[in-house]
C-alpha positions in Angstrom: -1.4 -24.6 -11.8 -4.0 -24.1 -9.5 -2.0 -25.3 -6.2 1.0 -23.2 -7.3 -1.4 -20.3 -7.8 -3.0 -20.7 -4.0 0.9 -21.0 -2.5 1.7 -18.3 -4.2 -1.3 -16.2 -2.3 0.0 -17.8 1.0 3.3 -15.0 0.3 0.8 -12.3 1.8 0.5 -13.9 5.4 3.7 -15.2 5.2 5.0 -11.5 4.2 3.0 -10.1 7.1 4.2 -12.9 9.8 8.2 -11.7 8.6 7.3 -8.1 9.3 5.9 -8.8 12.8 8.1 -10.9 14.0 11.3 -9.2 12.7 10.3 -5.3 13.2 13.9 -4.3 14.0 15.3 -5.8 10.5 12.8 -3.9 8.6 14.6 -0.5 9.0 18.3 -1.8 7.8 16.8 -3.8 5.2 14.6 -1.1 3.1 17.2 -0.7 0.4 17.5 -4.5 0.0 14.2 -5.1 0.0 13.6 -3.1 -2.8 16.3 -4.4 -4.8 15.2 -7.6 -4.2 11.8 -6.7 -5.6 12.7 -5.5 -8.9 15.0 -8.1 -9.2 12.4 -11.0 -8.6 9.8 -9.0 -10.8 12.4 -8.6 -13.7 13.0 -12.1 -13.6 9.9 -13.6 -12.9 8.8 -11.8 -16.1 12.0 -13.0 -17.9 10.9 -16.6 -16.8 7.5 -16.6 -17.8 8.1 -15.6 -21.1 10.7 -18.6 -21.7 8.3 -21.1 -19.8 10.1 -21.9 -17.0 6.7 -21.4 -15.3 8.1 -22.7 -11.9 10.8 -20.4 -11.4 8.0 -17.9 -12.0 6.0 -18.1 -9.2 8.9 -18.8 -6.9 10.1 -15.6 -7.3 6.6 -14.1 -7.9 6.8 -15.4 -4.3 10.1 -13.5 -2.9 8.8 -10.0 -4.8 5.4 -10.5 -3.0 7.4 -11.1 0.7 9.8 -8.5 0.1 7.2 -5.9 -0.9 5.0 -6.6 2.1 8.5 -6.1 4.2 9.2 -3.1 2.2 5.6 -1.8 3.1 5.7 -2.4 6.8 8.9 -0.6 7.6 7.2 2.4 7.6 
């Protein structure tokens, strides 16, 4: 649990690294990134409860990249 936890915390430099390095996708992406966000919450949640605690945090994972993407096209 712990070494999924700290992976899942390496999404923020990960997410940063993507934004930087692919500046020019950020602006034609914006509407996908968002639905890719609330998609990967809703079924992160939606995994959790059932248990499937590995499909959680990879898609805790995606919501955390696509959200940082999300935030830097501004």
């Amino acid at each position: 649990m712990l070494t999924a936890l700290l992976l899942l915390f390496l999404a923020v430099p990960l997410g940063i690294y993507l934004s930087i390095k692919a500046s020019d996708e950020l602006l034609d992406g914006r509407k996908w990134f968002v639905s890719l966000f609330v998609l990967a919450v809703g079924l992160g949640i939606w995994c959790g409860l059932i248990g499937k605690y590995e499909i959680t945090f990879t898609v805790f994972f995606m919501a955390i990249v696509s959200f940082i993407s999300y935030v830097k096209s501004f």
